[in-house]
C-alpha positions as CSV (number, residue, x, y, z in Angstrom):
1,X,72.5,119.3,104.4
2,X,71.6,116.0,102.8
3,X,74.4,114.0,102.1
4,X,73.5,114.0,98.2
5,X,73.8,117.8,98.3
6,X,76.9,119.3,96.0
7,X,79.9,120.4,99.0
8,X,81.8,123.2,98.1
9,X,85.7,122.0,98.9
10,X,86.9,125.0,96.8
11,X,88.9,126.1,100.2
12,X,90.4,123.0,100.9
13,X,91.5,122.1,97.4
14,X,93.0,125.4,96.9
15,X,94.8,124.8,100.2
16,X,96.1,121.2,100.2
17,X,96.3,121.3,96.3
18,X,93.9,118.9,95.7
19,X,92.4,119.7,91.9
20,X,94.4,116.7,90.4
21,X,93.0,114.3,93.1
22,X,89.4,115.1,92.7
23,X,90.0,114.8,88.6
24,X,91.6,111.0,89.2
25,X,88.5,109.9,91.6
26,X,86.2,111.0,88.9
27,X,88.1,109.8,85.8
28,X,89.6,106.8,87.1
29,X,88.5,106.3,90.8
30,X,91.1,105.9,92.7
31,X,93.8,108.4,93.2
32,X,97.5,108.7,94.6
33,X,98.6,111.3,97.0
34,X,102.3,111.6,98.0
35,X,103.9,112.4,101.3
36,X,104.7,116.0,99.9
37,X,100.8,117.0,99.8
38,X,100.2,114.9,103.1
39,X,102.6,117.0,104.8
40,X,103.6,114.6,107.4
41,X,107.1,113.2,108.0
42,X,108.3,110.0,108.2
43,X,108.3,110.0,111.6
44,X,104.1,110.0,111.6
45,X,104.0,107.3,109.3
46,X,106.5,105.1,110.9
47,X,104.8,105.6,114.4
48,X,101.7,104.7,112.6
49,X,103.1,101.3,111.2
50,X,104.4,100.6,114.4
51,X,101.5,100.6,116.3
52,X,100.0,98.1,113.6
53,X,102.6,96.0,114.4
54,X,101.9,95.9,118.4
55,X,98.6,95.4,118.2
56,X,99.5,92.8,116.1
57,X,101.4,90.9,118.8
58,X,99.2,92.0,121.1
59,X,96.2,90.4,119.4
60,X,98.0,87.2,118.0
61,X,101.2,86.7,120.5
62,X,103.5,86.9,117.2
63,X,106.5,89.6,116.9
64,X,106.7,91.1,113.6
65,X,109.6,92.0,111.9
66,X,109.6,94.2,108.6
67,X,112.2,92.5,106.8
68,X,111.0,88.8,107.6
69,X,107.8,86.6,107.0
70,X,106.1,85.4,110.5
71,X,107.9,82.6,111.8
72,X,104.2,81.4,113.2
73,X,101.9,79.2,111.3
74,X,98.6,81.2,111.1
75,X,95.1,79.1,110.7
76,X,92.4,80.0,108.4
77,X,92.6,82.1,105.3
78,X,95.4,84.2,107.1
79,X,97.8,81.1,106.4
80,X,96.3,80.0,103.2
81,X,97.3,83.4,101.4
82,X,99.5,84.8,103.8
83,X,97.6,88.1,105.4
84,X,96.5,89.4,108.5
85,X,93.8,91.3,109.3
86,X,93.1,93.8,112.1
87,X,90.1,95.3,112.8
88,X,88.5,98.1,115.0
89,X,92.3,99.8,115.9
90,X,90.2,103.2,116.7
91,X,90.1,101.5,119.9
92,X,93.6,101.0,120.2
93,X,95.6,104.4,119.8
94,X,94.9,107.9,119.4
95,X,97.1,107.7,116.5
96,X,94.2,106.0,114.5
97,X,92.4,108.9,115.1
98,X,94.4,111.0,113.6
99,X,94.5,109.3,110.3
100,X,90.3,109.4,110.3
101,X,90.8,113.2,110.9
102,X,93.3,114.2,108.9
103,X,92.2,116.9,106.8
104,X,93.3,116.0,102.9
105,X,91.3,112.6,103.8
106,X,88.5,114.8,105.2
107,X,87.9,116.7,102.0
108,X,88.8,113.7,99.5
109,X,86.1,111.5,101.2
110,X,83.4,114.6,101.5
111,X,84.1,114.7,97.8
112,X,83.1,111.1,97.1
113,X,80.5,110.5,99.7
114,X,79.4,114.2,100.5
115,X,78.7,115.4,104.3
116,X,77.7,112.8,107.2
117,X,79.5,109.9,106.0
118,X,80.7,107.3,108.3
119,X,83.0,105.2,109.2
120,X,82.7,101.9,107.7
121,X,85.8,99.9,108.7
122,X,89.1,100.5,111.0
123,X,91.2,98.0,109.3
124,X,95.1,97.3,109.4
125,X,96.6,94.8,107.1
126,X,99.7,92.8,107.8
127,X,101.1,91.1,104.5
128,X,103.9,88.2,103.8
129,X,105.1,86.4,101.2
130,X,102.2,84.4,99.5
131,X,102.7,80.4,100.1
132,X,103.6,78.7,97.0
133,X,100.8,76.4,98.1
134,X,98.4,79.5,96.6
135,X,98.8,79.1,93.0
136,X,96.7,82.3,92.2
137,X,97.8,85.7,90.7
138,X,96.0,87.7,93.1
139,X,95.6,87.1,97.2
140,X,92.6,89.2,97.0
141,X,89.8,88.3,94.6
142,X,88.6,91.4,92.3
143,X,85.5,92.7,93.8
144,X,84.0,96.4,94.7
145,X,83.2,97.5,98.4
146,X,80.2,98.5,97.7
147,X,79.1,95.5,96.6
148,X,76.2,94.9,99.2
149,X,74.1,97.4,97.1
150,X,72.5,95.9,94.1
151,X,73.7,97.5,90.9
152,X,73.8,99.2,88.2
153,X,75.5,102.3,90.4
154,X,75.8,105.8,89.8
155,X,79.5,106.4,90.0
156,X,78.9,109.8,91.0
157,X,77.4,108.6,94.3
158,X,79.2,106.3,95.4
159,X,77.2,104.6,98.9
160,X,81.4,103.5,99.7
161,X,84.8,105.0,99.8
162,X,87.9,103.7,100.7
163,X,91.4,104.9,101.7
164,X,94.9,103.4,102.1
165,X,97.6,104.7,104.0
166,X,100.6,103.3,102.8
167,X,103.3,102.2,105.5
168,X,105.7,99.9,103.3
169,X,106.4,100.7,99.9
170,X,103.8,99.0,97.6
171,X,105.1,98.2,94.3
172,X,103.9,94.9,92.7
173,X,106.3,92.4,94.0
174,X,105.4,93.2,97.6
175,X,101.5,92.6,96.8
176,X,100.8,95.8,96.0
177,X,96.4,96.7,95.3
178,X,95.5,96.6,92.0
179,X,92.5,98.1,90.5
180,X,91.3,98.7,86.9
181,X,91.3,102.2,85.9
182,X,87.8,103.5,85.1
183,X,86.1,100.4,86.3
184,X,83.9,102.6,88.6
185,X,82.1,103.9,85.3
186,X,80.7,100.6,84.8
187,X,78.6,100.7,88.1
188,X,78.3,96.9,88.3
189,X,80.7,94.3,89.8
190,X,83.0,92.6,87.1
191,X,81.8,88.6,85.8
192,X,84.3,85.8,86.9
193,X,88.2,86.5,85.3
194,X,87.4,90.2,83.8
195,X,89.3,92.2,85.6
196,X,92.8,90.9,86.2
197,X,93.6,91.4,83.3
198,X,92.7,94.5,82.7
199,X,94.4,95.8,86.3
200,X,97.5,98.0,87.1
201,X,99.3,97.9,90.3
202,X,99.1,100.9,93.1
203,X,102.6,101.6,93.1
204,X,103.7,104.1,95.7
205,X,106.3,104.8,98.6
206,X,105.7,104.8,102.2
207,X,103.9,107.9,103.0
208,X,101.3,107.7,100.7
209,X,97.4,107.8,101.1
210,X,95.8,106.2,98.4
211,X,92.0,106.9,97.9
212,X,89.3,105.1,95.5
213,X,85.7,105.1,95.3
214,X,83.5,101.9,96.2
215,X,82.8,101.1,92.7
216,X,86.1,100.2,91.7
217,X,87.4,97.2,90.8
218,X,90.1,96.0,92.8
219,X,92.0,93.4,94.3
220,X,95.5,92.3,95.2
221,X,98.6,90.7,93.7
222,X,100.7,88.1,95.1
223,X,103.3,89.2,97.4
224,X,106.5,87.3,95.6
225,X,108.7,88.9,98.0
226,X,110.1,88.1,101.7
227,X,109.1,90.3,104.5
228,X,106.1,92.6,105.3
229,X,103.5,95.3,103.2
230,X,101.4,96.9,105.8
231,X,99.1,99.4,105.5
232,X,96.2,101.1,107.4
233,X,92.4,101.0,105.5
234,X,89.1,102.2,106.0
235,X,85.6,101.8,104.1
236,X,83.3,104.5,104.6
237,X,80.0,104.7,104.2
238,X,76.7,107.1,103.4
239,X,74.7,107.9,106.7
240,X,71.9,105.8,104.9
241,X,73.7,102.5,105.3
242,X,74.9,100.6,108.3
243,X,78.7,100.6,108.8
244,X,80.4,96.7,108.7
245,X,81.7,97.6,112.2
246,X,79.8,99.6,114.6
247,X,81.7,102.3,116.6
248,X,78.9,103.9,118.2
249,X,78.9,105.1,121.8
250,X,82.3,102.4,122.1
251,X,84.5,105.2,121.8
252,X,86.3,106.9,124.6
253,X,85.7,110.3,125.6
254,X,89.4,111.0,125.7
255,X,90.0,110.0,122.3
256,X,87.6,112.9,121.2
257,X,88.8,114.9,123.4
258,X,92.2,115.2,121.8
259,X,90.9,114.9,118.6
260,X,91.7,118.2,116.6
261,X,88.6,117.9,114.5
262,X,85.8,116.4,117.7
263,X,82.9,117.3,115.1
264,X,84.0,115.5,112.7
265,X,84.9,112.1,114.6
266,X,81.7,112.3,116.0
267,X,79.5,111.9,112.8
268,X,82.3,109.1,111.7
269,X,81.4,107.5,114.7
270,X,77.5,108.0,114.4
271,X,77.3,110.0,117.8
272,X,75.5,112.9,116.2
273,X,72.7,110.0,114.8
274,X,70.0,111.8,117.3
275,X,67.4,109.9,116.0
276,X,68.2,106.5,116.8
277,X,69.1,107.6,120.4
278,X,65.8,106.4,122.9
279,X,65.5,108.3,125.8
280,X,64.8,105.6,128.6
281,X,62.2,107.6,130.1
282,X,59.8,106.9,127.4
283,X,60.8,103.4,127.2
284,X,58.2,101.1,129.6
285,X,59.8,99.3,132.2
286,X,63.5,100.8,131.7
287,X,64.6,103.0,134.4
């Protein structure tokens, strides 16, 4: 099936309840879904966070502690606006699997990028309170993620999606995503200042996956408050376009081993992309 071909999710929206979801990604592009619809406990959420946080010392040598801001001085942009980013944790846990797989994501994502997509981006974010040094409204400039395709866009084919799995509360104050409602219908980027003020804060509790299409505008608000927002993202993409981070033949067998949905972690990770696979026999000179 070609990935512009309409899927029939009538099953799973009838199972998980999805109807209102797939109404707010086409009406305003981005959409909220609570704990209660998840069906996962706090438990899964807080094990999730936590192993955010370890690969953050791991990676950095910095403990992090929920109710604090870092006590380390980060370089770069990370210490500018006060954010960390971590990147490719499908290597790190078989938890990170499990959010890729989960199957309300599954079906949301297949709605907004139909069958094959990829994934794009493995992302966790670590946020503080913004340095008063950063005068700014927003830590993240307004922008789309699919921006690396030329517009105008056809909003009903979106070449990106996005989701957020929310492991602090996000409410403004703590730096919550904002987005402009609708701003997907334009299928261009906004110009310079257009869409702050138009924006609305994401705000929703711990537990919460929050899903939007790549032709939204979005961004970020300052984090005004002490201690940490962290959440768990990932872009993906059409199987026309080249994911930002390339997963392909890096992953572990074991991981899709216990995978409860192999098939489908496969094509995320482009191990079902038969035809850029070169058989070394054919290939002078390699053995």
């Amino acid at each position: 099936m070609e990935s512009h071909d309409p899927v029939d999710l009538s099953e799973a929206i009838e199972t998980y309840g999805l109807a209102r979801h797939i109404t707010e990604l086409d009406e305003t592009g981005l959409t909220i879904v609570p704990q209660s619809t998840l069906g996962l406990d706090d438990e899964w959420f807080e094990q999730l966070r936590d192993s955010i946080l370890r690969v953050a010392k791991a990676r950095t040598g910095v403990s992090f502690d929920l109710a604090s801001n870092p006590s380390a001085n980060f370089e770069g942009r990370a210490g500018v606006i006060g954010h960390l980013i971590l990147s490719h944790l499908i290597y790190e846990d078989q938890l990170f699997e499990r959010v890729l797989t989960n199957p309300i994501k599954k079906a949301l994502m297949t709605h907004m990028l139909g069958t094959g997509h990829r994934l794009a981006v493995s992302d966790g974010w670590i946020k503080w309170q913004t340095p008063n040094t950063w005068e700014e409204e927003s830590t993240t400039g307004f922008h789309t993620d699919q921006s690396v395709v030329p517009p105008p866009w056809n909003w009903r084919l979106p070449h990106i999606a996005n989701m957020n799995w929310i492991l602090t509360d996000y409410t403004r104050e703590n730096g919550a995503l904002a987005y402009v409602p609708g701003s997907h219908l334009e299928g261009r980027l906004p110009s310079l200042g257009e869409a702050l003020p138009l924006a609305v804060p994401v705000e929703a509790p711990m537990g919460s996956l929050v899903m939007f299409s790549g032709c939204l505008w979005h961004g970020a608000y300052r984090k005004t408050t002490p201690g940490l927002r962290v959440a768990m993202l990932g872009q993906h993409c059409r199987p026309y376009m080249l994911p930002f981070q390339d997963f392909k033949g890096r992953i572990k067998d074991e991981i899709f081993e216990a995978s409860e949905d192999p098939d489908y972690l496969r094509s995320l990770m482009r191990e079902d992309e038969g035809q850029l696979r070169v058989d070394p026999v054919s290939v002078p000179g390699v053995k």
